[in-house]
Each structure stands twice: as C-alpha cells, then as structure tokens.
C-alpha positions as CSV (number, residue, x, y, z in Angstrom):
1,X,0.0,0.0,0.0
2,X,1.4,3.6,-1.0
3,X,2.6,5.8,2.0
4,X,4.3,9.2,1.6
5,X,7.5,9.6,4.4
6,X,7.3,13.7,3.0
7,X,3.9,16.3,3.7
8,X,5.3,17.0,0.4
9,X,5.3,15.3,-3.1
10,X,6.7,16.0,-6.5
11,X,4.9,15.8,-9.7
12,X,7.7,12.8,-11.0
13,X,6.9,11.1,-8.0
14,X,2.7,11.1,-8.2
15,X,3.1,10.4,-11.8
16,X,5.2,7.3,-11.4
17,X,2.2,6.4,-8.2
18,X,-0.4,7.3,-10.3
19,X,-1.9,3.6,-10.7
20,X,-1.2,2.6,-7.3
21,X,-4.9,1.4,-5.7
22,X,-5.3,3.0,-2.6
23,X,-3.9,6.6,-4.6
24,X,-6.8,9.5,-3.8
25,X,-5.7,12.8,-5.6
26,X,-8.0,15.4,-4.1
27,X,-8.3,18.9,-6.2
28,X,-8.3,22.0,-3.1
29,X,-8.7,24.9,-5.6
30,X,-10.6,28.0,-4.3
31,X,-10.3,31.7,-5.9
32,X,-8.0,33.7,-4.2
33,X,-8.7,36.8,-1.9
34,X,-6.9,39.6,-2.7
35,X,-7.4,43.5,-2.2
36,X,-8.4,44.1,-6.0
37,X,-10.6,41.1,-6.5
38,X,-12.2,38.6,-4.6
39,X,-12.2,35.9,-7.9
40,X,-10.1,34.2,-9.5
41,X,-11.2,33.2,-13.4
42,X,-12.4,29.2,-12.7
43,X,-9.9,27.0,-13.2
44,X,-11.3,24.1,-16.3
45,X,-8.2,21.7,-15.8
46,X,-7.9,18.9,-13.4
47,X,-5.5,16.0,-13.1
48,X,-6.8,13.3,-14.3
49,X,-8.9,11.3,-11.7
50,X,-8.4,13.4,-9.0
51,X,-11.9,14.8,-6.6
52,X,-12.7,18.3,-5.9
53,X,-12.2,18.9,-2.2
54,X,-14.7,21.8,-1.8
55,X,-13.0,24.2,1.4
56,X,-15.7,26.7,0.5
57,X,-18.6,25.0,0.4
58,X,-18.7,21.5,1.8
59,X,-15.8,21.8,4.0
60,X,-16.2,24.8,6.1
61,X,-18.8,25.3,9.0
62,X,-21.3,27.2,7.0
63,X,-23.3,28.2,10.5
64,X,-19.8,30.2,11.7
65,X,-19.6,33.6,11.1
66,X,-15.7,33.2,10.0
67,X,-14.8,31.8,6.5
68,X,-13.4,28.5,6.4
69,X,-13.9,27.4,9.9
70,X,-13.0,23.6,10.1
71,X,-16.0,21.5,10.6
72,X,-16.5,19.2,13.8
73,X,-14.8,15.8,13.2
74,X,-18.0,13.8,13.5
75,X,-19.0,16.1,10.2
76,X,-15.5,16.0,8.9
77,X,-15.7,12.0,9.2
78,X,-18.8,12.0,7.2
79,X,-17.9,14.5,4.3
80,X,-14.5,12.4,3.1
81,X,-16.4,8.8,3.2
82,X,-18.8,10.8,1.1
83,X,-15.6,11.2,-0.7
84,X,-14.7,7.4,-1.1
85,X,-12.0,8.1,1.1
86,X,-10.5,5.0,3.6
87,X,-8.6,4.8,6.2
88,X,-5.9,2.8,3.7
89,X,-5.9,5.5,1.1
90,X,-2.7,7.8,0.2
91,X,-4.2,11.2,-0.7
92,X,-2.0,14.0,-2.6
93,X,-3.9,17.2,-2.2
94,X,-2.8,19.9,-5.2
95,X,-4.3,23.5,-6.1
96,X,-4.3,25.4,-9.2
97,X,-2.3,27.9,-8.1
98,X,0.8,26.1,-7.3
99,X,0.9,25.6,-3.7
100,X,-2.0,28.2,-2.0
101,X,-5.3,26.2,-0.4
102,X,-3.8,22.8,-1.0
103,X,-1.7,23.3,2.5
104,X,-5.3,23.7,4.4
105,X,-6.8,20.3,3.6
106,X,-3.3,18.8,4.3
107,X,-3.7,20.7,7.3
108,X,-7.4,20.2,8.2
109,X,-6.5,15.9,7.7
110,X,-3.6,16.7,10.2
111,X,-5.8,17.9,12.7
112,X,-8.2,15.4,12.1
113,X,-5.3,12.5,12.7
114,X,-4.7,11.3,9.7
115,X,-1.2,11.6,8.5
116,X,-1.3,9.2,4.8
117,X,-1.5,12.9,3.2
118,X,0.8,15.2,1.0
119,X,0.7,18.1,-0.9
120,X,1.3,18.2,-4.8
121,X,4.8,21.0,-4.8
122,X,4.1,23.2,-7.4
123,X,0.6,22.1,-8.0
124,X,-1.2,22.0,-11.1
125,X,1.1,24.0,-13.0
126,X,3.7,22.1,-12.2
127,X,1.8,18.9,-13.4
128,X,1.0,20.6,-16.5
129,X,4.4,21.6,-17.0
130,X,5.4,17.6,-17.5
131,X,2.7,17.3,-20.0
132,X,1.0,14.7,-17.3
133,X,-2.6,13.9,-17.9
134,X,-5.5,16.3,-16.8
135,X,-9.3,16.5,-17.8
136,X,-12.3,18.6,-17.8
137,X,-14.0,18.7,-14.7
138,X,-17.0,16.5,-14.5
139,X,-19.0,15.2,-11.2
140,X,-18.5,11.6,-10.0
141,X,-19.9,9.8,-7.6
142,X,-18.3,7.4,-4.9
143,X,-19.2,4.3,-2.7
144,X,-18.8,5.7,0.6
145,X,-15.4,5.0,2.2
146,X,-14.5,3.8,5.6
147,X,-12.4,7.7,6.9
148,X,-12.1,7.9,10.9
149,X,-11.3,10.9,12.2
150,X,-9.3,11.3,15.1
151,X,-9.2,14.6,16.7
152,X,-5.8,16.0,17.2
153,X,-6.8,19.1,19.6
154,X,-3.6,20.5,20.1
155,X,-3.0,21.5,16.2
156,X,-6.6,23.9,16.5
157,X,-6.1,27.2,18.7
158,X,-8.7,29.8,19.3
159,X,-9.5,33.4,20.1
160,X,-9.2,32.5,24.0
161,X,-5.8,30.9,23.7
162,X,-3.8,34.3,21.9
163,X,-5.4,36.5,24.5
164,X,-4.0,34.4,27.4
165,X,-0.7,33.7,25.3
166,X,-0.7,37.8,25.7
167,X,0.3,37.3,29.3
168,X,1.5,33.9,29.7
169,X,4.2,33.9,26.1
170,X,3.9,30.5,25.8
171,X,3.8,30.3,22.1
172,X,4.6,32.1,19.4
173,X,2.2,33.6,17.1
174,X,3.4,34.0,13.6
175,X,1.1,35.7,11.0
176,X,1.1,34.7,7.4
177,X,-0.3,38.1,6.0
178,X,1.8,40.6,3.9
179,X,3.9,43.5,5.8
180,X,1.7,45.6,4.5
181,X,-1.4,44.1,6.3
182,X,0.4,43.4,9.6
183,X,1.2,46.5,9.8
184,X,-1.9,48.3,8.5
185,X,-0.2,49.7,6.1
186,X,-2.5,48.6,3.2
187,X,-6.3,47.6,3.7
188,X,-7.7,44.4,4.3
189,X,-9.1,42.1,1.5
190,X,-12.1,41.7,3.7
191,X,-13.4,45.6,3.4
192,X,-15.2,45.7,7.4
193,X,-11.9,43.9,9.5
194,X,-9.6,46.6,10.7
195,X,-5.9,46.4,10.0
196,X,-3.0,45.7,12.0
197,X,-1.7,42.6,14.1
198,X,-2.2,41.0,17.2
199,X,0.5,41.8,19.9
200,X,3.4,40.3,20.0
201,X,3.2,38.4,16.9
202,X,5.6,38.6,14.3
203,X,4.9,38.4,10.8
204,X,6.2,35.7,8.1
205,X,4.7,36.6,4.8
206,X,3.7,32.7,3.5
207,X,5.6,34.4,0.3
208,X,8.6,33.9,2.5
209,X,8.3,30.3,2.1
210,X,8.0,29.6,-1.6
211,X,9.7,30.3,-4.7
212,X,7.7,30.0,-7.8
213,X,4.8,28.3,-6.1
214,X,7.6,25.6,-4.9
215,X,7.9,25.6,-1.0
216,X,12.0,25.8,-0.6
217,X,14.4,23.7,0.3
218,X,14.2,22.5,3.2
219,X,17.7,24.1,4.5
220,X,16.2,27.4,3.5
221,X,13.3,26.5,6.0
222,X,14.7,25.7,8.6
223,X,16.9,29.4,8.2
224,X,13.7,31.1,7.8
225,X,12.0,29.7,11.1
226,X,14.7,29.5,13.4
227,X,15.2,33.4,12.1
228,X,11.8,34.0,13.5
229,X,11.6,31.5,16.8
230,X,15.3,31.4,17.8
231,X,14.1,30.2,21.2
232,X,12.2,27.3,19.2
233,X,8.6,27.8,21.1
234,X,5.6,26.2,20.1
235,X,4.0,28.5,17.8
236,X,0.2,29.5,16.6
237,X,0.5,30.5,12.9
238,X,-2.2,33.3,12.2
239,X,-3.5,34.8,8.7
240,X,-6.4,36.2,7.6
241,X,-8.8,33.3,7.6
242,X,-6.8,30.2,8.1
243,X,-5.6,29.5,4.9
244,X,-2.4,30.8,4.3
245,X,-1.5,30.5,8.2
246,X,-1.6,27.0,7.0
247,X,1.1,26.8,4.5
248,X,3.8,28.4,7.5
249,X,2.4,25.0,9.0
250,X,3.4,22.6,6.4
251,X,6.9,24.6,6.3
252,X,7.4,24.0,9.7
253,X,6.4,19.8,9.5
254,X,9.4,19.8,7.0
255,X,11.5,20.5,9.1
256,X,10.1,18.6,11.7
257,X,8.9,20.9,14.2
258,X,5.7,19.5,15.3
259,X,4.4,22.2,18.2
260,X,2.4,23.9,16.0
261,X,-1.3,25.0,15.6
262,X,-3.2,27.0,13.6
263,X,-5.5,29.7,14.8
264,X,-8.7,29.1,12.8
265,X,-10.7,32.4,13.0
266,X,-7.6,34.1,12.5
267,X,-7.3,38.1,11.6
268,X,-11.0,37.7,10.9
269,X,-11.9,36.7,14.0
270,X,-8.8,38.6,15.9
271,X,-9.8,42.1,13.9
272,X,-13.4,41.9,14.2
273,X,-14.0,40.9,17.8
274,X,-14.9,44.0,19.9
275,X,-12.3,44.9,22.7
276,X,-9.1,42.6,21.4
277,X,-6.1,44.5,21.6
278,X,-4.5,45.8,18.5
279,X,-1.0,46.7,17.2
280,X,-0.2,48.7,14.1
C-alpha cells in the first residue's frame, strides 16, 4: 500500500504512483482573496482522476460567522467517506495555483489524525508543466469510504488561547499576511476587519516560504523559522482566515517541528472581535 514519508510530493513522484490502488488525488482549488478582487477566473483543468475537495462549500462550518472554519470531526468523518475516502488511502492534495489552499486540507487531515496525506509541490502547473494527464471537470460519484477521524486538539487554537498567550508567552504567534497588512499599512481584502496585528506576533509573509509556487528547500526552511523562533517555542500561525497560516504550517512539519497549531478564526476573528487589543 502507498505511504508518503514527505507532507510533500513532487509531480515525477505522483506520476510514477499514479496507478497505485489506494492513490486518492484530491483537487483543493478555491479563488483567491486579494485586495483588487475577490475571484479568480475558474480554473477548467484537473488532473486526471483526482476529486474536488470543496474548502468553501462543503468543508467549512457554514453556521460560523468566519470563512473556512474547520467542521467538527463527526462532520469532517462523514464528508470524506462521502468522498470514497479510507482509512488505507494515500491522498495527494494539489491546487491550481501552485501551492495556495492545498496546505489547508493537508492541514485540516492533520488535525483530524490522519497523517497518509501530502501536498502536490508546485501544484497544477507544475503537473501541466510535464505534460501529465488532466481532464475537464465533470461530477463523479463514490461508494462511501471507511475515513475515521481522530481529533488532534492541540494542532486547533482559538481566540481564548492568543489572549492568554498575551500574558503567559507560551507560544509564538506567527502571521502569514503581507507587511503591508500586519502592519496596516494597506487595507484588508475583507473591506469591514480593521488592520493591523495581534501583539506580540511577528509576521512571516507565507511568500517567504515559496519560490515560484515551490515551497524551498528544506535548508532554506529551517533558516527562515529559526530566524523568526530562535528560542524554538511552540508557535500558533495566524493569517487572515486560516488558509495561508496553513502553509507556515506545512513549512514548519518539514522540518520537523511539530508544536504547532493553527489559529482558525484568524485576523477575521482577531480584527473583528470588539475589545481585542491591537498593534499597528
């Protein structure tokens, strides 16, 4: 049975998988948000066999206020057997952007235990780039597979644990937004949050991480994070609404550091929640 020993896979290596059985490539594409325009054009092109993993619209908690908050696992659970998705299968998440909303379902399938997963370096366009085989989208269905969630609690952080980390400096919180966000310098995508950064976070734009829509080496990584955490604490990683926050996390699994959570609600939450303190 296929097993990845990286959270990260190239496009040689899940070509030469591409027939083995238990092989689930699942499609994470969602538009990205960015101050000009909410949309993206929709992307036509998928690899060939692979399921759309819907973030927006089947795997978010539509009853939150927040965007993309991560479902309950009993819900989770349900939603990938709907999938076809076992407890035996290998899944290689990719986006069409290179490597943008993939790192969230990696990240949402950490949390919920399940560790068989990687992410698709370079993404679509980087499987396009080899000439490998794609199609047009069409719906499928699936005979419901046999997924158990396992709840990993300690990869999730809320609201309630950065305002006590304010006083106690247990982690650190690392936010995944651009300078010019952190430091309300330009607005936010998201026209009613406010702008600036929680205190005493520091700010890693998930830019820093990639080159070309490749996440770097990971030498270059492990400069990059000990740069920002010299003392090595446990860190939260932050962004606007979970996604990007989520990428820092993938960078910091390759290099093995493994203290790490994701706050879900993120700037959202954090800059739209009367009375949290604020640092431009």
């Amino acid at each position: 049975m296929l097993k990845v020993t990286s959270s990260i896979v190239s496009a040689d290596w899940l070509y030469q998988h591409f027939e083995d059985e238990n092989l689930v490539i699942l499609d994470a594409s969602i538009p990205k948000v960015t101050n000009k325009d909410n949309s993206t054009s929709k992307h036509k092109e998928f690899i060939k066999n692979a399921i759309f993993f819907d973030i927006k619209n089947e795997f978010s908690d539509k009853n939150s206020k927040f965007p993309n908050t991560v479902l309950s696992p009993v819900e989770f659970e349900k939603r990938v057997q709907s999938l076809g998705i076992n407890t035996s299968s290998c899944l290689i998440v990719y986006d069409n952007l290179g490597l943008y909303s993939s790192a969230r379902v990696w990240w949402m399938f950490q949390l919920m235990g399940f560790k068989n997963i990687a992410v698709l370096d370079g993404g679509l366009p980087a499987w396009k780039a080899k000439n490998y085989p794609v199609k047009d989208f069409s719906s499928t269905t699936h005979t419901d597979g046999n997924f158990t969630a396992n709840f990993t609690a300690n990869k999730l952080a809320f609201t309630t644990d950065v305002l006590e980390n304010l006083n106690s400096n247990n982690f650190l919180v690392v936010d995944a937004r651009s300078e010019g966000r952190f430091f309300a310098r330009e607005p936010e995508p998201r026209k009613e949050l406010k702008g600036g950064h929680i205190p005493k976070s520091k700010n890693l734009p998930y830019t820093k991480v990639l080159k070309e829509n490749f996440i770097k080496s990971t030498d270059d990584l492990r400069v990059i994070l000990n740069e920002i955490n010299p003392k090595n604490k446990p860190i939260i990683f932050s962004c606007g609404s979970g996604i990007t926050a989520s990428i820092l996390a993938l960078a910091a699994n390759i290099i093995g550091k493994k203290d790490c959570a994701v706050y879900d609600g993120s700037w959202t939450e954090w800059g739209s929640t009367p009375n949290l303190p604020i640092n431009t």
